[in-house]
N, C-alpha and C positions, 0 to 999 in steps of 0.2 A: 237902442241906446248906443251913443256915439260915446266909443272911449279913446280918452286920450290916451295919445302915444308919448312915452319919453325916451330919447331919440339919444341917451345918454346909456338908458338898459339895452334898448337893440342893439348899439356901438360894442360895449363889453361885450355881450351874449355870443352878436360876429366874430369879436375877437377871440372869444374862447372857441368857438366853431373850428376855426380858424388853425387856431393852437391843435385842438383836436384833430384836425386833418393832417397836419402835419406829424402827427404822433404815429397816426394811422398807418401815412407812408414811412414814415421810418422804419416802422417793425417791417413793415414788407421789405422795407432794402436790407432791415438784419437778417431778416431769413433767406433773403435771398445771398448775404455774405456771407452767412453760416454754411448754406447746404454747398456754394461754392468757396467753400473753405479760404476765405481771406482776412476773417479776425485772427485765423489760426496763423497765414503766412507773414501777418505784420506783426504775431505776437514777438517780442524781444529783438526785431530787426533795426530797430531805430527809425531815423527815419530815411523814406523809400521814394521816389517819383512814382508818377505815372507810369513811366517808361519801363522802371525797378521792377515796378509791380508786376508790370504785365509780363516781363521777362520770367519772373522769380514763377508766376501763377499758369501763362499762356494762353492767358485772356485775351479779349480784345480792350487795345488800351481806350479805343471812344467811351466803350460800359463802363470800363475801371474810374473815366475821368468823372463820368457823370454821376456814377454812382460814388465815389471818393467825396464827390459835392455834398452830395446829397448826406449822407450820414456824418462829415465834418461839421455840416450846417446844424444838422439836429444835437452836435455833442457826443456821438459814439467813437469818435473818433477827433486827431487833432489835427489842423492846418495851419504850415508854415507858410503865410506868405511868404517869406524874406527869398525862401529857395524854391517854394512850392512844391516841397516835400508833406509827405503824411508819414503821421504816428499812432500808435495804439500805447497809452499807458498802460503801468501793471493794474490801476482801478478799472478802468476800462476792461483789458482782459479777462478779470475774473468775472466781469457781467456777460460777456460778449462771447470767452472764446474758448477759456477751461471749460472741458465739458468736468461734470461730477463735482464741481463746487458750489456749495450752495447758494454763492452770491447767482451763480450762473443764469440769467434770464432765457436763452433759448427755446429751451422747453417750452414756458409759458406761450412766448412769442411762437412757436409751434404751432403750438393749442390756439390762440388768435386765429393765423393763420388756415386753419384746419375748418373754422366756421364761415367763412370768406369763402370759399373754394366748394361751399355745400349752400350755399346762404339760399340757392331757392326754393331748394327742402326746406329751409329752416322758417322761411318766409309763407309757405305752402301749410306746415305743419302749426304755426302759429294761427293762421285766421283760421283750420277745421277747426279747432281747440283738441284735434285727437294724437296721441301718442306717436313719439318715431322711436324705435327701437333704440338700442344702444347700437347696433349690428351695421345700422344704418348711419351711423357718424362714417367720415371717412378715417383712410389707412393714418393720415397725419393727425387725426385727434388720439386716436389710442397712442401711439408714439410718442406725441406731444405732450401726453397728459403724464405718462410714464417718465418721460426725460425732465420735469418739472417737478414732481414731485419725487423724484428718487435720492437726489441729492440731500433735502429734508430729510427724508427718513435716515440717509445715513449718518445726519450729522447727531442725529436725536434718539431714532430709535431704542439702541442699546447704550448711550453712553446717558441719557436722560429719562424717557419715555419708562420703558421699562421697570428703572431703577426707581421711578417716581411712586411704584406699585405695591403695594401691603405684599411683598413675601416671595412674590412673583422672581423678581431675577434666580433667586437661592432655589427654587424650583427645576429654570429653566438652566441651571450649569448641572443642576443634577441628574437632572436626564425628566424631559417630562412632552406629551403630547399635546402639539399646538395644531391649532388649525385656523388659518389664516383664509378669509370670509372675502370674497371678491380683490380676490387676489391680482388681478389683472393680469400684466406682464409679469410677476413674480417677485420684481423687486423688497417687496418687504418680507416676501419668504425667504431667501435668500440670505438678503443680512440675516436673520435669525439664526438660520442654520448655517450658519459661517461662525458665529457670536455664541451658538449654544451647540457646539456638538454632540454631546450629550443627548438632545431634545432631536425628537420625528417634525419635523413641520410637513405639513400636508399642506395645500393652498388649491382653494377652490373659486369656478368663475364658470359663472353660464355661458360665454363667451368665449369658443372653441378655438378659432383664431390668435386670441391671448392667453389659452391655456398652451397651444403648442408653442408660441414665441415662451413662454415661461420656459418651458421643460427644454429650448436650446438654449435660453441663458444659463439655468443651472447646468447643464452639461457643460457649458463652455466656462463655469465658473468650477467645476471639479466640484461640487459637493454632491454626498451621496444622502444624505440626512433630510434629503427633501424631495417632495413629487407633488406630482398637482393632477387633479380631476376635475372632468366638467362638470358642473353641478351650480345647482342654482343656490343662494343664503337660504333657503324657507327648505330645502329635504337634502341639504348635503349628506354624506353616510359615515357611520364611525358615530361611538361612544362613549364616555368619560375621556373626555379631554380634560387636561388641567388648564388650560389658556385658551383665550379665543380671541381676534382679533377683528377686526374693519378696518380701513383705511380713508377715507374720504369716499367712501362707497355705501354708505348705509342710505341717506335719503336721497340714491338717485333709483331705490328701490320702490318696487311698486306697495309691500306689502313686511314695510318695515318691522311691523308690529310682529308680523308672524316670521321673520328672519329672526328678531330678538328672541322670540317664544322658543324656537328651534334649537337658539345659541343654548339659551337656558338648559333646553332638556336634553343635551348633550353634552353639558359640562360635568364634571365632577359635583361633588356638592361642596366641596370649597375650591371649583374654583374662579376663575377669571374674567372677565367677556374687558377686552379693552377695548375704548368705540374712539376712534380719531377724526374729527369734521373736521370742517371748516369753520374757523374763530365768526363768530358772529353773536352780536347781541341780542337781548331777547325783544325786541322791538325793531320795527323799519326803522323807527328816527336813530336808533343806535348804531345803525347801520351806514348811514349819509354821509360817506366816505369813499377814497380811491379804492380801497379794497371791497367793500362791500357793494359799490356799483361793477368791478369787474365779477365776482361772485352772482351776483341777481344777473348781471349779462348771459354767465356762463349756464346759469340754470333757466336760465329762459329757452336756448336753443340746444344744451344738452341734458341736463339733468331731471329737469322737471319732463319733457318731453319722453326720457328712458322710463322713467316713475308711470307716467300713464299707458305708455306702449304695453302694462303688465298689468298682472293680475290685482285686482283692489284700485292701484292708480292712487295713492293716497297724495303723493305729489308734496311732500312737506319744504321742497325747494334746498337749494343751496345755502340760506344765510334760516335757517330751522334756529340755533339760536340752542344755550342746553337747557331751558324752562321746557322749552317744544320739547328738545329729544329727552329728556327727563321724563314726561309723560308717556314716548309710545316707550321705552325702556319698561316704566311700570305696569303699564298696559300689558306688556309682554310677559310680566311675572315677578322680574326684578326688585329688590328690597333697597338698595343704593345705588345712589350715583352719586361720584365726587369730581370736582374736578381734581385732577391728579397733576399735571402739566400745562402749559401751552407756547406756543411759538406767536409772533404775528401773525400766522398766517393760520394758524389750527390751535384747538381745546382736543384737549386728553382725559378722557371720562371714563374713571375705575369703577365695574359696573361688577354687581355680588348678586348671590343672591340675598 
């Protein structure tokens, strides 16, 4: 059967291609102006030439002009004809060039970059249909993922998250034991034990590599109220804790059911399991959005792939949804789950027995 073509949907469809390709290269030329630091040397400079730049930077000014082009064009940056000067507004800046703000895109733009750079693992790992470790992401996706999501946590964690919690803060100023469940880089340990000095935070991660970048951050941040072990969510060690945490790390687990089950038989009996994903609805179609297509992207090549690289392999994906994670929570033992909070970008689920 001969189907017609309408020559008006492939014209758009190009065009979005199109749009898309050029999104593509831009983040490559942010990261590439991030890592050589020149959103940072135009922030509050006014405006700079070619010539300025390269002076100010001791770059070569051919890169500086073509790439000046290049992310003028996309809007990261602004172009004067009149003098053919460039600018970085202060909007601009806080997306491009403050690290630690939450507007700050970097990070993410990181994490993009970090699947590029691995793409024929990812591409390899997709048609076996078998597991790639977490271990097996490169050094820029741990980084990338840490420098994206830390800014978040700080803006929420303890001035929102927390507070959003049946009884929980008045616990943790009191002095109480938290243990913070794939911890990563450390960052959410951290804030806590900066915010609760009172409170042990412990912070655990099968991932030896970002246990020891954890344990230099907290020494280089002077708190003593915290430490981290390798340990996997499903046999971490230690008993009655009052709090427990996740991050955006529960369903990139193999065996989430039985990390939940663990959180349970370790906590107090009042206390806390707090679970933080990624905002997503309980259906695909609810999903059919800019954020929900970069989330299914990111669990396509890293999460879903760490999920079956382990034991069980449950694979519940990135955009899980809290019907989903409402089920393996129960499954696990769990009597509640509410939503407590959320951001655009994450749900905050106060989990009880």
């Amino acid at each position: 059967m001969i189907q017609q073509i309408d020559t008006r949907k492939v014209e758009e469809l190009a065009g979005k291609v199109i749009g898309d390709v050029a999104g593509a290269l831009s983040l490559f030329m942010a990261y590439i102006g991030d890592q050589a630091g020149l959103f940072d040397a135009l922030d509050g400079e006014g405006r700079l030439s070619v010539a300025q730049l390269a002076q100010k930077t001791g770059l070569n000014e051919k890169y500086l002009h073509e790439w000046l082009g290049s992310v003028s064009a996309a809007g990261y940056l602004n172009f004067h004809p009149e003098d053919e000067t460039f600018s970085i507004s202060p909007e601009q800046a806080l997306v491009f060039a403050r690290e630690g703000q939450p507007a700050c895109m970097q990070g993410f733009i990181q994490a993009v970059v970090s699947q590029y750079e691995s793409h024929e693992k990812s591409v390899e790992t997709f048609r076996s249909g078998k597991g790639r470790p977490w271990s097996d992401q490169s050094e820029c996706c741990f980084c990338g993922t840490d420098r994206f999501f830390r800014p978040g946590y700080a803006a929420n964690l303890t001035s929102d998250w927390i507070p959003s919690l049946g009884g929980v803060e008045e616990k943790l100023k009191a002095g109480a034991k938290i243990a913070d469940i794939g911890c990563g880089h450390g960052s959410s340990s951290i804030l806590m034990a900066q915010a609760y000095p009172n409170s042990e935070v412990i912070g655990f991660d099968f991932h030896e590599p970002s246990i020891e970048e954890a344990r230099r951050k907290a020494k280089a941040a002077g708190v003593g109220n915290v430490h981290f072990e390798v340990a996997s969510a499903q046999d971490y060690p230690g008993k009655a804790y009052d709090f427990a945490c996740i991050f955006d790390a529960l369903h990139d687990m193999g065996d989430p059911v039985g990390a939940a089950r663990h959180i349970r038989e370790t906590l107090k009996e009042d206390g806390t399991f707090m679970l933080v994903e990624p905002m997503a609805g309980d259906s695909m179609a609810d999903n059919m959005h800019p954020l929900g297509q970069i989330f299914y992207a990111f669990s396509t090549t890293v999460c879903t792939p760490a999920s079956l690289a382990q034991d069980v392999g449950l694979g519940i994906g990135a955009q899980a949804g809290q019907k989903r994670l409402t089920e393996v929570l129960e499954e696990a033992g769990f009597g509640s789950v509410r939503r407590a909070s959320e951001t655009p970008t994450n749900m905050v689920l106060e989990v009880t027995a």
